[in-house]
N, C-alpha and C positions, 0 to 999 in steps of 0.2 A: 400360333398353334405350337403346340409342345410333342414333335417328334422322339421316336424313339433314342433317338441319338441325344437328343437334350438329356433324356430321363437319365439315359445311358451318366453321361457326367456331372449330372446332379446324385446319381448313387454312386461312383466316383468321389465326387468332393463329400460326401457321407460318411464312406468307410473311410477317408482319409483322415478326417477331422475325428470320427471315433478312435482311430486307430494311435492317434496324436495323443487325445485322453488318456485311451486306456497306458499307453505309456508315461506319460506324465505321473500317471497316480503309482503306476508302479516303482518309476524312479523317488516319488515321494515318499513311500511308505520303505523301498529301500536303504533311505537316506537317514531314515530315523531307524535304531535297532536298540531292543533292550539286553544289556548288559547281564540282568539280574534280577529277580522275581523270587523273592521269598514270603512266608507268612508266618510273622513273629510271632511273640505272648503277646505283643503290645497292637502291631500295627501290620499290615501289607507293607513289602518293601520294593521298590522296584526301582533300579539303575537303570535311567535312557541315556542313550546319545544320539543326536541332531547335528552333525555335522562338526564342527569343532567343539560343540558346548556338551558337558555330561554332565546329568543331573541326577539326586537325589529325590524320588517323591513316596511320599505315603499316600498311600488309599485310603480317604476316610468317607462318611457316611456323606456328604455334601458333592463327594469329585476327589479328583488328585489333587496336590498342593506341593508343590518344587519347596525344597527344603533347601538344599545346596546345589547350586550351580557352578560351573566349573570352566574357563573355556581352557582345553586343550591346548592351542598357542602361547598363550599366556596364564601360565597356573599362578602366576601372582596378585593377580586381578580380581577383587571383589564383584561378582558378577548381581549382587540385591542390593536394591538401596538400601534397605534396611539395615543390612548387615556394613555396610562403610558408615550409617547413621550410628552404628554401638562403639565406635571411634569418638567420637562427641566425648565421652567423657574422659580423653586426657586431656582436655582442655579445662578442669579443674582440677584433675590429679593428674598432672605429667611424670612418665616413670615411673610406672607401677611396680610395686615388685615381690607384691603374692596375691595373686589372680584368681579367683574363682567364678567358670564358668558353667551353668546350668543348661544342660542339653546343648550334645554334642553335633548333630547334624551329622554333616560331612569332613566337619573340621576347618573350617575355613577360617572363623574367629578366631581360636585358638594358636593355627598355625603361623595366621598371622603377628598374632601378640608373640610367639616364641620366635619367628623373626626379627621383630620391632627390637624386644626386650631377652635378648637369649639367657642372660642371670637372672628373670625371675622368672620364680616358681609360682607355675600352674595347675591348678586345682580342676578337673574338669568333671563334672558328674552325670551319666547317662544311665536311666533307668534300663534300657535293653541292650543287651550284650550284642544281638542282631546289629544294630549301627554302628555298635563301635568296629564290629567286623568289616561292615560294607567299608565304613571312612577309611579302614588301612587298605583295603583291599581293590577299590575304586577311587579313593578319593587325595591318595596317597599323604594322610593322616601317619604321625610316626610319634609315638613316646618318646621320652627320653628321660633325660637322668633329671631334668628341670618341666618335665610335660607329664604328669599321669593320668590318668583314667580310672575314677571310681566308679563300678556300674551299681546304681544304689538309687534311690528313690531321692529327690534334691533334699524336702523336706528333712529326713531322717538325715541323711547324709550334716545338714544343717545345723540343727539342732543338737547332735554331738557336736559339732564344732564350737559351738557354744559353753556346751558343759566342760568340754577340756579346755575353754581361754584362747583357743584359735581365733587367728586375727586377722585380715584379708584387707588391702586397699583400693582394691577394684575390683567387684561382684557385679556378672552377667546377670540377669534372670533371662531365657533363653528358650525355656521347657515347653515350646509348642509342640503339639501334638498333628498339627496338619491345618485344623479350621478351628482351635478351640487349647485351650488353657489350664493347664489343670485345678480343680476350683480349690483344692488345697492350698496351691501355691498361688491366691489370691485373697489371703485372707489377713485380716489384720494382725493376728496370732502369728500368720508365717510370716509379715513383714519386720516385725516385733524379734523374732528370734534371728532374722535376718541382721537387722541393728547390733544385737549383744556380738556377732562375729564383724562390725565394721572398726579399723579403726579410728581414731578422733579426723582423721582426713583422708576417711575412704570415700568412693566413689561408687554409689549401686547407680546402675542403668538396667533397666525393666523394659524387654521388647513387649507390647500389647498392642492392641486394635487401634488404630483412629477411629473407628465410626462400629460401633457394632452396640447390643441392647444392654452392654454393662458398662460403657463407657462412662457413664454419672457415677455409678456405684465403683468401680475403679478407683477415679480418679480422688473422689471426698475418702475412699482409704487409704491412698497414698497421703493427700492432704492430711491425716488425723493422725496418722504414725509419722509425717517426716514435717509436717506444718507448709512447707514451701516447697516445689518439685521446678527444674526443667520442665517443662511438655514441649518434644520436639516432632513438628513434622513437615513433613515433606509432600508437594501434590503428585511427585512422581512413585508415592506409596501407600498401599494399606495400612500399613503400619504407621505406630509411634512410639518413639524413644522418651520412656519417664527417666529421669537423670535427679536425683538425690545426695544430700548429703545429710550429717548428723550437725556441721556447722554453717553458720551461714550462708546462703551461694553467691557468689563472688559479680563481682558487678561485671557489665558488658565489655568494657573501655579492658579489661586484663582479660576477657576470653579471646578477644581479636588480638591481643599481642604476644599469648598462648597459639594461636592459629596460625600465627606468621612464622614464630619459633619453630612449628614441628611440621608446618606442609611438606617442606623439602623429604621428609622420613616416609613421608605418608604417600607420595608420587606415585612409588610404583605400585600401590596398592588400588590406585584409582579413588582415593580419598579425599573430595573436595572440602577437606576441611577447614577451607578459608570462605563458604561460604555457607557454612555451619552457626558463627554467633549469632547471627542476625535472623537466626531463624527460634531460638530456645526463647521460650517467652512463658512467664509466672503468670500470664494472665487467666482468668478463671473464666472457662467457657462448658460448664461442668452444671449440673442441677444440684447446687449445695444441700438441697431436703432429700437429698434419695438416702435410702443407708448406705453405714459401711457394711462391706462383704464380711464376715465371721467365721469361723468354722462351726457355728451353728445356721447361718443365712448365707448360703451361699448361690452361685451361679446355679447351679439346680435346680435351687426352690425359685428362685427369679422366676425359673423357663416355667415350672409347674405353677404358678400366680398368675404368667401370664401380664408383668409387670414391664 
């Protein structure tokens, strides 16, 4: 039988155990605070920090999506695979030394190529002036006399470079928008004026989806403009790193001796770039009948087909 006295410290052990909860969640939600909350032309913008790590996300129509992460401890530290995956390509162009990269984030790719390589000149192009603000301002992003910041559409920005004879030997594509790409800067037209600003031994790396409904059509455009690609990924990501060139791409046996040469530079960055060659592979896992994307067939019309 269940005397009062029992009852008594079973509602006891009740409020105790709630009381635990409700602290916990509160220490929870204390522990995560936002930084910064705005709403740009382009996108939501919202600065968290989680205890050492501060992060960059946009709000888009699927959820948030961490753009740049950051831990506090260690600001040297590539905190996304993804983003120590766009290191891959000095291992056919070692020593770059006019960089252009597409969509700025937080700055972390950037910052890190101006430590890597502090004499070359980088090119960086962000269409909203809102990020490039947050990067200095959170993410401690800094110009310099060798680091600029064009805020310009990548596309146009491009295609002048082309018309004036501009020449680049390592180009980012980079220009995520949170869940999604912009379908301009997927087309065989912008790959095309991409090429006129490489030079004869640049290097484009192209962050895109591993697994998403334009992964076929992607890839046979990449195929149909460059003939042969990288396709690098990784199962600790969403992403994948397409890596290009306009000359042959160099056999396996000199990217591993490329890997051994520059891990030491790559340490502090958390770049396991010795375990990078063995993962780039030309093999075609792709539906060669699908189309290439156009600036007339784009991701757009994909979604409206229902394709």
């Amino acid at each position: 039988m269940i005397n009062k006295f029992s009852i008594f410290k079973i509602s006891l052990r009740k409020s105790a155990h709630l009381l635990c909860l409700s602290t916990a969640l509160m220490s929870f939600h204390a522990f995560g605070e936002t930084l910064h909350e705005e709403k740009s032309l382009y996108r939501d913008i919202i600065v968290d920090q989680n205890g050492s790590r501060r992060c960059l996300i946009f709000n888009v129509f699927r959820g948030d999506r961490n753009q740049t992460c950051m831990d506090m401890n260690n600001r040297d530290a590539l905190v996304f695979t993804y983003t120590r995956m766009s290191f891959a390509g000095l291992l056919l162009k070692p020593d770059p030394q006019r960089i252009l990269i597409a969509g700025l984030g937080g700055g972390s790719i950037p910052t890190t190529f101006n430590k890597l390589y502090p004499d070359a000149k980088i090119d960086i192009v962000e269409i909203d002036q809102a990020v490039v603000n947050v990067a200095k301002d959170y993410f401690f992003f800094e110009e310099n006399e060798n680091m600029k910041v064009s805020v310009n559409d990548a596309r146009v920005f491009i295609k002048r470079a082309g018309l004036s004879d501009r020449k680049y030997d390592y180009i980012i594509l980079d220009a995520f928008g949170g869940d999604y790409i912009p379908e301009h800067l997927l087309t065989r037209e912008f790959l095309e004026e991409v090429k006129q600003i490489m030079s004869p031994d640049a290097v484009l790396i192209a962050n895109t989806f591993s697994t998403s409904r334009f992964y076929d059509h992607e890839s046979v455009t990449y195929q149909r403009v460059f003939s042969e690609f990288f396709n690098f990924k990784l199962p600790t990501s969403g992403n994948r790193i397409i890596i290009a060139q306009l000359k042959p791409l160099p056999p396996r046996g000199r990217l591993v001796t490329e890997a051994q040469r520059i891990a030491p530079s790559l340490e502090r960055f958390d770049v396991p770039i010795l375990e990078y060659p063995s993962r780039l592979s030309t093999r075609v896992d792709w539906d060669m009948s699908r189309r290439v994307l156009t600036d007339q067939y784009s991701p757009a019309n994909l979604l409206k087909e229902g394709r």
